[in-house]
Steps between C-alpha positions, in 0.01 A plus 500: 500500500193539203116536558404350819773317616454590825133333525666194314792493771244489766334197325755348502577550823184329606580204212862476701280471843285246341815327368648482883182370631475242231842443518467466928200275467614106504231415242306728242155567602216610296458850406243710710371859406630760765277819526726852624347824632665809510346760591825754512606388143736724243512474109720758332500784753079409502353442890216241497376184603607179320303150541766194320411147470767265367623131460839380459545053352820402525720220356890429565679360199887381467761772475373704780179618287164591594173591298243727635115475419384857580167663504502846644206725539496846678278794538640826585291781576599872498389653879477829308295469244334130557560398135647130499776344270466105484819297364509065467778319394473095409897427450727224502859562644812284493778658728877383657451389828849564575707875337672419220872637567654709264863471605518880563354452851100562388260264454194466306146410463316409194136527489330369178110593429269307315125643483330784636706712679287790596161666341427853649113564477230733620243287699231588186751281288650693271846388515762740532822302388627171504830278531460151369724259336896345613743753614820413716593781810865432607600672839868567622554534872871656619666328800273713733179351366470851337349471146742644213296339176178453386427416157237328259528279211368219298208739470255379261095596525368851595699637845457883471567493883841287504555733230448832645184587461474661811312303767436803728383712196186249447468514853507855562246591223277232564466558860515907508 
């Protein structure tokens, strides 16, 4: 896995929730905000505090598709030194519904990204790097569930995350 796949697989672990509960709901209702506190929060090895606000649009579309509105903003706050990082994503997202099979017994998932997909900041502004523009993420899951693959493509626009620009380095040094 490259750069900070494992933040991205836990958003899209919450865009999979979001796509069950959309999916579970007989008729699409209107997007709220939802406002998260954690107070017992983790980022790269970093104890602190993290405060996440975040709204999920859905639509359904023929072929088992769905597209994702997503606008994502979090506050994390080292409980060591006090200094705050500050990251906001405005994305679109079309995903599978159901795993693709790939005939060898996996499945996948293909995630493509239109928009912001994360800016890292100090709360003074000064941005600290930023993902923007489409890229696809494509996910392969063994019979177990397990994932095997995880890969990007279709990458066009700045991504030095995607592309291994090491998520938990900015993090570290912004926040120590």
């Amino acid at each position: 896995m490259r750069g900070r796949s494992l933040h991205l697989f836990c958003l899209i672990a919450l865009i999979a929730a979001a796509l069950l509960a959309l999916m579970a709901s007989s008729a699409a209702a209107a997007p709220r905000k939802v406002t998260t506190t954690n107070p017992d929060a983790e980022q790269c090895g970093i104890a602190g505090s993290q405060v996440e606000t975040f709204m999920v649009n859905g639509h359904e579309f023929a072929g088992n598709k769905v597209t994702l509105e997503i606008w994502d903003s979090w506050t994390f706050t080292a409980t060591a030194t006090g200094q705050s990082i500050e990251s906001f994503a405005a994305e679109q997202q079309t995903s599978n519904v159901d795993p693709i099979d790939n005939g060898d017994g996996t499945v996948s998932f293909v995630f493509t990204f239109k928009g912001l997909e994360q800016r890292l900041k100090l709360p003074n502004g000064t941005v600290l790097v930023r993902d923007a523009g489409p890229i696809t993420f494509t996910l392969i899951f063994d019979a177990s569930g397990d994932l095997i693959s995880f890969a990007s493509s279709d990458e066009r626009g700045p991504h030095p995350l995607a592309d291994g620009g090491g998520y938990c380095d900015v993090l570290v040094s912004a926040l120590t």
